[in-house]
C-alpha positions as CSV (number, residue, x, y, z in Angstrom):
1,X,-2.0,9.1,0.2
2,X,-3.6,9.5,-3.4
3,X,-4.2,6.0,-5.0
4,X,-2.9,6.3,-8.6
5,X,-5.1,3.4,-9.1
6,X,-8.3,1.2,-8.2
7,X,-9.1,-2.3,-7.8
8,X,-12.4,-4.2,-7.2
9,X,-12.0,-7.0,-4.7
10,X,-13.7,-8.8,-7.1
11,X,-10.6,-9.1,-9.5
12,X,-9.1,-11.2,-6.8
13,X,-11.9,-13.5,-6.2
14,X,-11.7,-14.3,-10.5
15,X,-7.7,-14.9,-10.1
16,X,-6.4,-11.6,-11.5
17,X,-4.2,-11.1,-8.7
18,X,-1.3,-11.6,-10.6
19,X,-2.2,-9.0,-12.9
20,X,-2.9,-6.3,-10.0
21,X,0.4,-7.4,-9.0
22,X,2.6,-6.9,-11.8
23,X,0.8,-3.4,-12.9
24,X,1.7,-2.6,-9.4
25,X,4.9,-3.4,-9.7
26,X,5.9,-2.4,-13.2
27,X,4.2,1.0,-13.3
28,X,5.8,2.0,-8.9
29,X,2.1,3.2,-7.7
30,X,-0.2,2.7,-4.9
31,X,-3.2,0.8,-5.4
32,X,-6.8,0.8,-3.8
33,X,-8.3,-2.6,-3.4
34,X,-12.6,-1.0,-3.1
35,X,-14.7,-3.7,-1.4
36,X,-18.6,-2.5,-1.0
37,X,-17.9,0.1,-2.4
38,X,-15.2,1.2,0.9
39,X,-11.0,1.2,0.7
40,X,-10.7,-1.9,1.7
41,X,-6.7,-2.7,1.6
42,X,-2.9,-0.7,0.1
43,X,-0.6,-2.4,-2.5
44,X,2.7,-0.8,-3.0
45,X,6.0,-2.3,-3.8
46,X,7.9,-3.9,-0.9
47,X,10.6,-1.7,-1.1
48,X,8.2,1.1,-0.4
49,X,6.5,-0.5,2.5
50,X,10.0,-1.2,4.1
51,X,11.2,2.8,3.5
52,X,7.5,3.1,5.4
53,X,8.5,1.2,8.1
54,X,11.7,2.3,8.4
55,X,10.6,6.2,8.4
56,X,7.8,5.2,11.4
57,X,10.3,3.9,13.7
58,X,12.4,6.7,13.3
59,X,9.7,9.0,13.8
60,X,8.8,6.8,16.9
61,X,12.3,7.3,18.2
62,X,12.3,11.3,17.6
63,X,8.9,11.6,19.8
64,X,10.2,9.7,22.4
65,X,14.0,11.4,22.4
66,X,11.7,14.4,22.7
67,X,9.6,13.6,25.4
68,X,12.7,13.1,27.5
């Protein structure tokens, strides 16, 4: 997946959550939270992360339909 934006952990540690947050929200992208200079953790909307979860478990039930 291709971030459409980056965060320093350090934003969170100063209280600018909120502000990673609503851009996050507002603008529907995927964020990249960089801690030592690694990925450290996603943000996306919830309604993406439940479409996610929704797409993995049917993808979990075609493998094992197939391995049958």
């Amino acid at each position: 997946m291709n971030y459409q934006k980056t965060y320093k952990a350090q934003m969170f540690n100063r209280g600018q959550s909120s502000k990673v947050f609503k851009e996050v929200c507002q603008d529907s992208i995927a964020a990249c939270v960089i801690r030592n200079s690694e990925p450290y953790v996603a943000i996306l909307k919830h309604e993406y992360f439940i479409d996610l979860l929704e797409k993995a478990n049917k993808y979990d039930e075609m493998i094992k339909e197939a391995k049958k």
